[in-house]
Backbone as a chain_set.jsonl record, in Angstrom:
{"seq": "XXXXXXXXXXXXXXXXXXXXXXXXXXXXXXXXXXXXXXXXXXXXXXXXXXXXXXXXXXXXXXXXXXXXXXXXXXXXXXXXXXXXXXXXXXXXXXXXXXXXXXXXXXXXXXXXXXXXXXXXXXXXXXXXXXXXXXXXXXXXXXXXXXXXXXXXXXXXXXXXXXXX", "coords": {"N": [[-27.11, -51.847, 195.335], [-30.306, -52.303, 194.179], [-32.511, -51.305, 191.628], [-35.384, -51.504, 190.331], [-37.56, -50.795, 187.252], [-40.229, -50.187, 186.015], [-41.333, -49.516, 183.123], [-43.545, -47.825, 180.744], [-43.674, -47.009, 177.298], [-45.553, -45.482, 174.949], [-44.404, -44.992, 172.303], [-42.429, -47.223, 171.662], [-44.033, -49.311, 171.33], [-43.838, -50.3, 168.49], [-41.492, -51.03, 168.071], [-38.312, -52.669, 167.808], [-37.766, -55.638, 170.34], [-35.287, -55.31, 171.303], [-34.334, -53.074, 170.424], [-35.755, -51.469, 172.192], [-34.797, -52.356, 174.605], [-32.247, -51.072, 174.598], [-32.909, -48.69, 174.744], [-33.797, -48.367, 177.388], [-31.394, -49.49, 178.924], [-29.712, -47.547, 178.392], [-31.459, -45.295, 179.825], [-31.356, -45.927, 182.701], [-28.696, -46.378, 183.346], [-28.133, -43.457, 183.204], [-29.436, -43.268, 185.479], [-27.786, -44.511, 187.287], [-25.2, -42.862, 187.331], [-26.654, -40.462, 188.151], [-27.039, -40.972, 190.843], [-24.62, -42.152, 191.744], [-23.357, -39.408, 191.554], [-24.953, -37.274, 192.828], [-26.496, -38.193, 194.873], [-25.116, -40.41, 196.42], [-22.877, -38.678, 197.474], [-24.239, -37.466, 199.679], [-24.913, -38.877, 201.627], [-22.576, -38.808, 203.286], [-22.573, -36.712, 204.224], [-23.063, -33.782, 206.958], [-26.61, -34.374, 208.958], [-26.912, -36.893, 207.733], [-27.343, -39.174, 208.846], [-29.731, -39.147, 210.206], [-31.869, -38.356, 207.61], [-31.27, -41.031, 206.028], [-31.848, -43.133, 207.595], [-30.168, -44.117, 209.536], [-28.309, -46.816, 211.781], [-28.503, -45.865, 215.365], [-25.51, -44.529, 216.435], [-23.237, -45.441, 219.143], [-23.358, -43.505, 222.139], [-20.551, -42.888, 223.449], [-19.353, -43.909, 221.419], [-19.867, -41.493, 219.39], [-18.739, -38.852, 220.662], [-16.243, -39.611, 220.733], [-15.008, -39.869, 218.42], [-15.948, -36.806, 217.834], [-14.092, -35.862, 219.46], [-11.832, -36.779, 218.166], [-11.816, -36.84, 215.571], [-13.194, -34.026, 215.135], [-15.328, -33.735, 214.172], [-18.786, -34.838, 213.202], [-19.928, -36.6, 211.2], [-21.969, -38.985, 209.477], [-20.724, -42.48, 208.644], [-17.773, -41.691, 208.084], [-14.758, -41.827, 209.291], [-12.069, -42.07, 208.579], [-12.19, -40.842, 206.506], [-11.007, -42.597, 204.128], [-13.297, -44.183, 202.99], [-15.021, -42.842, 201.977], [-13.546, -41.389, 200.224], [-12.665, -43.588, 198.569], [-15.334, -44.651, 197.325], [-16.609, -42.592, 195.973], [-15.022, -41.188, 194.185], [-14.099, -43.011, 191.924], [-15.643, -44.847, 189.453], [-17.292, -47.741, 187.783], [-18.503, -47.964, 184.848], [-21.269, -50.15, 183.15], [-23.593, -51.444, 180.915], [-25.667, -53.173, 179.344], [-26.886, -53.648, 175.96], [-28.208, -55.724, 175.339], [-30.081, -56.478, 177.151], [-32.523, -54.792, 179.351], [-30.535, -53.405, 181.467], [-28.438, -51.807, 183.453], [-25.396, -51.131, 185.41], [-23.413, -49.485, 187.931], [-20.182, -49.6, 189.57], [-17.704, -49.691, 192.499], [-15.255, -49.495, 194.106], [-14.216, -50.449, 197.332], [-13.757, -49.908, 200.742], [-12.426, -52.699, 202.739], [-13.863, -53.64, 204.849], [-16.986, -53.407, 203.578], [-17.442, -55.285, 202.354], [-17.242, -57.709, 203.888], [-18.051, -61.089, 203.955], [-21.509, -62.217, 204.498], [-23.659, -60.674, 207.819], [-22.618, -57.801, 209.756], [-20.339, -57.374, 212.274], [-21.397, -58.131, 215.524], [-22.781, -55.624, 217.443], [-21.966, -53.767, 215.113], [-22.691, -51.079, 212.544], [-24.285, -52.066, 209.527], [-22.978, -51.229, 207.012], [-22.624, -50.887, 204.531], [-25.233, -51.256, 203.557], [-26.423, -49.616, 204.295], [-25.083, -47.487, 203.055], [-25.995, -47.953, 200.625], [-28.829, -47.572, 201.046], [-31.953, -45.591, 199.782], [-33.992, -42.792, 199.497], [-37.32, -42.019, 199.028], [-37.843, -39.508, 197.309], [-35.752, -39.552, 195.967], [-35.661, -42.074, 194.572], [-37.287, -40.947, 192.994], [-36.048, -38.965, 191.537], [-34.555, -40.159, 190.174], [-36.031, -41.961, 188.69], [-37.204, -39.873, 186.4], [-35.062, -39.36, 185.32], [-34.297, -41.41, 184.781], [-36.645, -41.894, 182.743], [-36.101, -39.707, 180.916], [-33.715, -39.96, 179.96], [-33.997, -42.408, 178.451], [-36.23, -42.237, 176.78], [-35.507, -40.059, 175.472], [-32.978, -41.411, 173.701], [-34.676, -43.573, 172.672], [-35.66, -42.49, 170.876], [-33.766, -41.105, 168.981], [-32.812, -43.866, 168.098], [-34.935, -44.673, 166.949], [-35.595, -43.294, 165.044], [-33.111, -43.851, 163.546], [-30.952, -42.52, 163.966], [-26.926, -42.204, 164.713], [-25.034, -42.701, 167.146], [-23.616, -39.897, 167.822], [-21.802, -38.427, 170.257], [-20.442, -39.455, 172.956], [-22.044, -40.767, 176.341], [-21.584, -39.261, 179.246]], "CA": [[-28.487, -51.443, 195.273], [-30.572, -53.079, 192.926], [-33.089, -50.487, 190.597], [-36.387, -52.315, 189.185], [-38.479, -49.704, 186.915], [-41.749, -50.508, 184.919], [-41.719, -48.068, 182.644], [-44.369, -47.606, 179.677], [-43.362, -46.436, 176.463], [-46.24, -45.264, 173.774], [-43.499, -45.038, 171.405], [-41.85, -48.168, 171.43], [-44.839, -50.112, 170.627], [-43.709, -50.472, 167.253], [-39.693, -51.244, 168.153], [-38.049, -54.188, 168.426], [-37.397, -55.58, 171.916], [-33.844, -54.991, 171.549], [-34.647, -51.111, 170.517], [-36.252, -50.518, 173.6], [-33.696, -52.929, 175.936], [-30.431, -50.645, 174.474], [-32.682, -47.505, 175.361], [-33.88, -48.654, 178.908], [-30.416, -49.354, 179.51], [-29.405, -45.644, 178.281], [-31.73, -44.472, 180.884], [-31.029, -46.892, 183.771], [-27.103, -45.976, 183.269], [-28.027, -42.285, 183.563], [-30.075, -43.01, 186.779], [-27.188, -44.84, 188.141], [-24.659, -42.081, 187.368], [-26.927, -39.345, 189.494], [-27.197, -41.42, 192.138], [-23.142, -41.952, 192.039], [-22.604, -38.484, 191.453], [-25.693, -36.395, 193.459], [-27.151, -38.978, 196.184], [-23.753, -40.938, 197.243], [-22.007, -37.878, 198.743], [-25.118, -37.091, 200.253], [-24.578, -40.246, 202.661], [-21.346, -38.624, 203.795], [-22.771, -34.86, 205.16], [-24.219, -33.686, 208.213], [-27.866, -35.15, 209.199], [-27.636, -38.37, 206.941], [-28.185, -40.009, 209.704], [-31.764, -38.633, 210.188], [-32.343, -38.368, 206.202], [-31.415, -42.017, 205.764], [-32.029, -44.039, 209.012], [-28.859, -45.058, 210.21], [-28.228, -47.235, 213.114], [-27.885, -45.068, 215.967], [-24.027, -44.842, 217.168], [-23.141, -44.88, 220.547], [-22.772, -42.168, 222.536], [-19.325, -43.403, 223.124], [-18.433, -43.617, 219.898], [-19.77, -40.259, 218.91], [-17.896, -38.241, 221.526], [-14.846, -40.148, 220.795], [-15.504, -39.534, 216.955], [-16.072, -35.172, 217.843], [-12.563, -35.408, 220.107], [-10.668, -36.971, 217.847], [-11.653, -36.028, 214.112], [-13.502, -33.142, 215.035], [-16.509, -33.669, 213.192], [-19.955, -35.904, 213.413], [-20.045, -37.043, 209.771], [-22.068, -40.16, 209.129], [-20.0, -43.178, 207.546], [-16.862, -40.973, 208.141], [-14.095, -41.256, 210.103], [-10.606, -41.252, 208.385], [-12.253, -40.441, 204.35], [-10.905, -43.971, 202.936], [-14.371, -44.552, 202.411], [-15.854, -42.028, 200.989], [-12.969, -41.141, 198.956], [-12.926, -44.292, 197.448], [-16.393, -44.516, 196.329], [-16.764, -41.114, 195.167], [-13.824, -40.794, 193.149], [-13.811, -44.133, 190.732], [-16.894, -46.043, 189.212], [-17.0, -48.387, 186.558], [-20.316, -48.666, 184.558], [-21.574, -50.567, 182.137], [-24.536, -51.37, 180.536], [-26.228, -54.226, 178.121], [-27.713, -53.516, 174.99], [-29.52, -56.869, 174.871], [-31.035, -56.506, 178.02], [-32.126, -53.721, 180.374], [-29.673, -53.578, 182.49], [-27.16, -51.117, 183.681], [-24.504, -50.934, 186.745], [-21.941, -48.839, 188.344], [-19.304, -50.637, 190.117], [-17.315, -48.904, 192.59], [-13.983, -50.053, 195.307], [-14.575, -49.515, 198.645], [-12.673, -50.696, 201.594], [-12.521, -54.756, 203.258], [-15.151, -53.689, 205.589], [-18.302, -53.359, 203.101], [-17.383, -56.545, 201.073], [-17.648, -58.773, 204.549], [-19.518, -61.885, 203.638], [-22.976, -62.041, 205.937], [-23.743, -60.084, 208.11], [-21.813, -57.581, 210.45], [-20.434, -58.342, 213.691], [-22.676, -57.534, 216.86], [-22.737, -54.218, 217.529], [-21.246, -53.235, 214.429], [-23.028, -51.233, 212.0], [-24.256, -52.499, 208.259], [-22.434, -49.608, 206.468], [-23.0, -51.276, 203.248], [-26.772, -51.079, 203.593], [-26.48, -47.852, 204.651], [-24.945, -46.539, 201.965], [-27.444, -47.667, 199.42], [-30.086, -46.73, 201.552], [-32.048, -44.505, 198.912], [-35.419, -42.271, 200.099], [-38.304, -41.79, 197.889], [-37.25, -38.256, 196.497], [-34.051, -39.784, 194.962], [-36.036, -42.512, 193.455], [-38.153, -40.391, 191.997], [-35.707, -37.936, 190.548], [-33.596, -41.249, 189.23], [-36.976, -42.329, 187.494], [-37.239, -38.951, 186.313], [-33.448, -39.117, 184.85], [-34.816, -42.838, 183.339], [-37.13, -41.506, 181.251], [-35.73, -38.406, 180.154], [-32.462, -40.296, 178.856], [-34.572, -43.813, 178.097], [-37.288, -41.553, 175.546], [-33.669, -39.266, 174.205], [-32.188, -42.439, 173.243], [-35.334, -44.4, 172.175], [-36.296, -41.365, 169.558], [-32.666, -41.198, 168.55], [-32.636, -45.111, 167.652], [-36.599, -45.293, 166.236], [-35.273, -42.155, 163.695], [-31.984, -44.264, 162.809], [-29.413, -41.935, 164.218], [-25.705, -42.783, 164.612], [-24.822, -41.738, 168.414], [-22.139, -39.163, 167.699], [-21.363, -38.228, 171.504], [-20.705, -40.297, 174.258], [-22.901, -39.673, 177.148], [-20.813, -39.22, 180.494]], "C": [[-29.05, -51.889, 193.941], [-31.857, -51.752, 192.59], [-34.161, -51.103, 189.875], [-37.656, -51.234, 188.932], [-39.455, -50.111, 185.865], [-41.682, -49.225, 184.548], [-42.743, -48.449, 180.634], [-44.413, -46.946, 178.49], [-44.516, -46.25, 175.311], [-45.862, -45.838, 172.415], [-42.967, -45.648, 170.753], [-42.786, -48.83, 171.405], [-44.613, -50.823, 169.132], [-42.222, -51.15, 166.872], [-39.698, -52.644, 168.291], [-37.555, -54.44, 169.506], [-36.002, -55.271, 171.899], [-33.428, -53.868, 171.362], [-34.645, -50.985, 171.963], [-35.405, -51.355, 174.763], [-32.743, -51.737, 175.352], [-31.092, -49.353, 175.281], [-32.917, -47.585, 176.759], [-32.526, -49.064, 178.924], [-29.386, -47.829, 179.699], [-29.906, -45.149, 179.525], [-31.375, -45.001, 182.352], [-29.162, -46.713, 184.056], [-27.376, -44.336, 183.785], [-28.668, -42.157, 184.791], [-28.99, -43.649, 187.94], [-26.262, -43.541, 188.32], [-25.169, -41.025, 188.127], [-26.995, -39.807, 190.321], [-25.368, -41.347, 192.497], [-22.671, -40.375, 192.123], [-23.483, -36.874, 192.231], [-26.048, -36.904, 194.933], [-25.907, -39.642, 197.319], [-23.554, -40.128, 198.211], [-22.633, -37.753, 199.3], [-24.975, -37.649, 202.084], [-23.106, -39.628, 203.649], [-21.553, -37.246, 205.003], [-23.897, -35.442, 206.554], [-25.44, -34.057, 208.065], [-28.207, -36.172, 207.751], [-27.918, -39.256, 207.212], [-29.588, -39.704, 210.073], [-31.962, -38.931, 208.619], [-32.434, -40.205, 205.974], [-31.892, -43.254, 206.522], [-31.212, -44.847, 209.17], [-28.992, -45.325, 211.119], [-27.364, -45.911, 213.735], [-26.269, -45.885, 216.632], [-24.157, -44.671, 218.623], [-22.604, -43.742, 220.921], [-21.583, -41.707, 222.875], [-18.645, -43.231, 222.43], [-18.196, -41.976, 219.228], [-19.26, -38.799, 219.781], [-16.46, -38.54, 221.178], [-14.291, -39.763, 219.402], [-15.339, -37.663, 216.702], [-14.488, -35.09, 218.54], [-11.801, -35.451, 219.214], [-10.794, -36.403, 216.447], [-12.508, -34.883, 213.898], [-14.6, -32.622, 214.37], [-17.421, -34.898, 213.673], [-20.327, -36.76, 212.416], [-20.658, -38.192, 210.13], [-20.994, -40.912, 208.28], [-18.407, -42.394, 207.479], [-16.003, -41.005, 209.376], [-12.689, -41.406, 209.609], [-10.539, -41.0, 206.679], [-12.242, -41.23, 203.882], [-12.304, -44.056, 202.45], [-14.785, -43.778, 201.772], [-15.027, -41.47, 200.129], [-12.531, -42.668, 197.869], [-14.394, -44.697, 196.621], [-16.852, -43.796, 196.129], [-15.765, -40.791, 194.154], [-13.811, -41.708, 191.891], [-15.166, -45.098, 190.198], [-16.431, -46.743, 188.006], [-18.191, -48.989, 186.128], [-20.134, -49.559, 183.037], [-22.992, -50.994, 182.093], [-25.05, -52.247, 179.518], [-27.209, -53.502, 177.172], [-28.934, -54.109, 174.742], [-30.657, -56.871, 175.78], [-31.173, -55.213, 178.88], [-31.363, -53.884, 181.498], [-28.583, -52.647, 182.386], [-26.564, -51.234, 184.989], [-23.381, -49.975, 186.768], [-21.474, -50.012, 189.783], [-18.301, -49.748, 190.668], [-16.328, -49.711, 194.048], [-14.793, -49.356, 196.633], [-13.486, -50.557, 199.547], [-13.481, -52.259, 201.859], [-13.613, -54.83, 203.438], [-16.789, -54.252, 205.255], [-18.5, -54.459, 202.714], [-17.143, -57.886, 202.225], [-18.798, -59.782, 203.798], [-20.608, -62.0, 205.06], [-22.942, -60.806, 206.253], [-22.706, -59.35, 208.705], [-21.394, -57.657, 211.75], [-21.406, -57.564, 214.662], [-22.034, -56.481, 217.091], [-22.584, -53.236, 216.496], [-22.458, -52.632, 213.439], [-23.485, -51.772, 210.688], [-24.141, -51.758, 207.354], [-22.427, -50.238, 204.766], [-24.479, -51.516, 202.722], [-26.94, -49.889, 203.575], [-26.074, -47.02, 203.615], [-25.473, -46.859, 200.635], [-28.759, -47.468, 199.555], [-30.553, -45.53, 200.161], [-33.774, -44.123, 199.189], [-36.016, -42.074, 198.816], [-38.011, -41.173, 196.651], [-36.356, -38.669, 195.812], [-34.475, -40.555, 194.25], [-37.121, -42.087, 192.215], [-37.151, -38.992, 190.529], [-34.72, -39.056, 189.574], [-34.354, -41.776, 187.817], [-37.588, -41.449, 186.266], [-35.945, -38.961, 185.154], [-33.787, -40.742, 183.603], [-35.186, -42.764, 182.314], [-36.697, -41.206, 180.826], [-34.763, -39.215, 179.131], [-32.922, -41.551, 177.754], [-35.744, -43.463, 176.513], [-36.179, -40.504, 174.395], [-33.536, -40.207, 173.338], [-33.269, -43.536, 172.086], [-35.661, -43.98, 170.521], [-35.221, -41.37, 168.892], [-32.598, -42.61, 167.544], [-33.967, -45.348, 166.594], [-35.878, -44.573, 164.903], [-33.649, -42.847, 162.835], [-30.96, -43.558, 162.699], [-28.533, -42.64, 164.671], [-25.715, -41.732, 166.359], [-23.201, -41.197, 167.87], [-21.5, -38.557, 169.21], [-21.359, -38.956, 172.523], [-20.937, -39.627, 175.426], [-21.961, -40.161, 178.315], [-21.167, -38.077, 181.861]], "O": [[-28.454, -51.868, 192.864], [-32.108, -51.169, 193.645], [-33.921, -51.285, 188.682], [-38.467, -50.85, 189.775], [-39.019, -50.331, 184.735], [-41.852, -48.182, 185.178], [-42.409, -49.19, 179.709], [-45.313, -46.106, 178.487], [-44.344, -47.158, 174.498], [-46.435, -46.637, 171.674], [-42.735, -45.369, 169.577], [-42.11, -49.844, 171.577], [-45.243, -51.821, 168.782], [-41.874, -51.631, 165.794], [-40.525, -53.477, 168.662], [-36.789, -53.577, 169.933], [-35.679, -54.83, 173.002], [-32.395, -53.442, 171.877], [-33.782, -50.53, 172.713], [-35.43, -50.862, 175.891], [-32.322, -51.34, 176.439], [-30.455, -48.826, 176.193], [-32.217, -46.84, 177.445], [-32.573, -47.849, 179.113], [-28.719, -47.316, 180.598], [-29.133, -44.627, 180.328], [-31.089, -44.104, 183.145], [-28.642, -47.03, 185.126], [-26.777, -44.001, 184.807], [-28.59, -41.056, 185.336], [-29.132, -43.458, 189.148], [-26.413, -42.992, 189.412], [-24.344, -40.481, 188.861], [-27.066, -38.941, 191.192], [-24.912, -40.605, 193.367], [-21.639, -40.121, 192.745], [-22.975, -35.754, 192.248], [-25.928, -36.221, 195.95], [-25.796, -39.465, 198.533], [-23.793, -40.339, 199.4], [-22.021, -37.826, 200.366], [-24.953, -37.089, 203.18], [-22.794, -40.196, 204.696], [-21.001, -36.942, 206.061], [-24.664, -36.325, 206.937], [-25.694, -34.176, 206.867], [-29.201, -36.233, 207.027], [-28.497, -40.141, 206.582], [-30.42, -40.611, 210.094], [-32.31, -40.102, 208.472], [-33.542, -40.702, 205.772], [-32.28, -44.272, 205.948], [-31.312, -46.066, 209.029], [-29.668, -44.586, 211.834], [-26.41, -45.253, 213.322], [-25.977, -47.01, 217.037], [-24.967, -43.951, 219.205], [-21.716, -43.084, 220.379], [-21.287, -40.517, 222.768], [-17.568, -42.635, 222.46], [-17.192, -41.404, 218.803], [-19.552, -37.707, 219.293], [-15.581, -37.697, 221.358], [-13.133, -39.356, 219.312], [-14.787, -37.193, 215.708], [-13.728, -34.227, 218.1], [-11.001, -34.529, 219.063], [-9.982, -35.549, 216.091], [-12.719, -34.55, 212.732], [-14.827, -31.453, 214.057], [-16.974, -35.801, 214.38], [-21.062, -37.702, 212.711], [-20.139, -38.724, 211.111], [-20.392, -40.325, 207.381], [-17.847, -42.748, 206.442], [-16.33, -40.381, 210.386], [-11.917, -40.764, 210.322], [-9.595, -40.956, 205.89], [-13.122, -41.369, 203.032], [-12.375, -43.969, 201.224], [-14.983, -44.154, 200.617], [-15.567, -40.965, 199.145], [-12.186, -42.65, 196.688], [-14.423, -44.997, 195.427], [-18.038, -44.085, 195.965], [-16.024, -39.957, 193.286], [-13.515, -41.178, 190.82], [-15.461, -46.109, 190.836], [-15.436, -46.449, 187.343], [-18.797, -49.965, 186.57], [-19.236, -49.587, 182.195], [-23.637, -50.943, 183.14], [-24.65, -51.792, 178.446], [-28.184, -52.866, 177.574], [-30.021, -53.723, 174.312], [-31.824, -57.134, 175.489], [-30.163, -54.564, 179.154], [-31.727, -54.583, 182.444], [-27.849, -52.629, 181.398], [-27.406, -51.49, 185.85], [-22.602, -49.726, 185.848], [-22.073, -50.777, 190.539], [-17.795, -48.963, 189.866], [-16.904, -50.433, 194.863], [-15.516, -48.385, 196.855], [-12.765, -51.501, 199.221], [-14.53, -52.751, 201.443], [-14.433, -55.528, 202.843], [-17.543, -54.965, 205.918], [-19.664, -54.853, 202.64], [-16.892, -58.992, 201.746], [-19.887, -59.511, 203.294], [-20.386, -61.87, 206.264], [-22.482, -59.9, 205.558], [-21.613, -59.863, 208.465], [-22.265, -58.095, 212.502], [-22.02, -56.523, 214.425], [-20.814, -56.375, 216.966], [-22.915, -52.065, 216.682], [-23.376, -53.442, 213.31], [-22.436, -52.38, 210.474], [-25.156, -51.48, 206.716], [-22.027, -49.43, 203.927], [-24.754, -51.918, 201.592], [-27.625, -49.227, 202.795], [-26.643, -45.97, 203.318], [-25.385, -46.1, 199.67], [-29.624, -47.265, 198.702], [-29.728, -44.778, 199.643], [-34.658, -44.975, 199.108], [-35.417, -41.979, 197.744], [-37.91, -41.639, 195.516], [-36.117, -37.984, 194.817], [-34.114, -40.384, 193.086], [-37.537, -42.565, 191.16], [-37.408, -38.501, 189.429], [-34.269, -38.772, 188.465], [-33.953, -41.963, 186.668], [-38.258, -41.941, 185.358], [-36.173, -38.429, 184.068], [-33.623, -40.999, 182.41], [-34.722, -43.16, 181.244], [-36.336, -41.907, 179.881], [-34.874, -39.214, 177.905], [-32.459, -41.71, 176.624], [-35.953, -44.2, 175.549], [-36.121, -40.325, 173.178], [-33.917, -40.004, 172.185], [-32.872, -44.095, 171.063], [-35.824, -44.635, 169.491], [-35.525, -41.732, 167.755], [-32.358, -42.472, 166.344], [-33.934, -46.096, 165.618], [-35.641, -45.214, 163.879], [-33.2, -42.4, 161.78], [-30.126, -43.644, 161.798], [-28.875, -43.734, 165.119], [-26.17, -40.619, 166.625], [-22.144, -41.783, 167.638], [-20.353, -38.16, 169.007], [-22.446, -39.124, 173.075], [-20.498, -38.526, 175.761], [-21.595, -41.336, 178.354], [-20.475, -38.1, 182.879]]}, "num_chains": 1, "name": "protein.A"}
């Protein structure tokens, strides 16, 4: 999922572009981290197929899906997936430029090149599917950490805590 935020700083008018790239990456790191760590699982619970607009399954499938693992879960049917990209990320973040990422394993499936086969869903679309509300509380999480960090750097503090 790619993240592109115009954001307007008062503040940094006066900074040098490489001030305000380290702190837009501060905040752009902390908007990836709630999304990895509030929105992700989200994708995994009951009605995330309505919330997100997943291809409908067959009726087939989802009968066969309630017999055998006893549950309806979107994106779910023996955990590999969702316990590997819930459990491990790997972020990073440029100073020079805005830019942050999390980076996260998942099974064979997602990392097909093209498309997926006929019939099949695009479960790697699907799970960066992201609705309004989430980009608003991410842009929300941008600022907050992107204006922390900017005020921190304008005033010539030393970061003594790493943010996690």
């Amino acid at each position: 999922m790619k993240l592109s935020v115009v954001v307007t700083y008062p503040e940094a008018l006066d900074q040098p572009a490489k001030t305000v790239n380290a702190a837009a990456s501060v905040g752009l790191l902390a908007a990836a981290r709630l999304w990895h760590e509030k929105f992700l699982p989200m994708h995994f619970r009951e009605g995330a197929s309505g919330r997100y607009g997943y291809r409908k399954r067959s009726v087939k499938y989802m009968i066969r899906k309630r017999r055998r693992r006893g549950h309806s879960r979107p994106l779910v049917w023996t955990n590999q997936m969702r316990e590997m990209l819930t459990r491990e990320r790997q972020e990073s973040a440029l100073k020079n430029k805005a830019r942050a990422s999390i980076r996260m394993r998942g099974p064979r499936y997602l990392r097909s090149e093209g498309r997926p086969s006929a019939g099949q869903p695009d479960m790697a679309r699907e799970i960066k599917t992201t609705i309004g509300s989430e980009l608003q509380a991410m842009a929300k999480a941008t600022h907050k950490a992107a204006t922390a960090e900017l005020n921190r750097l304008k005033d010539g503090k030393k970061r003594t805590k790493r943010l996690s």
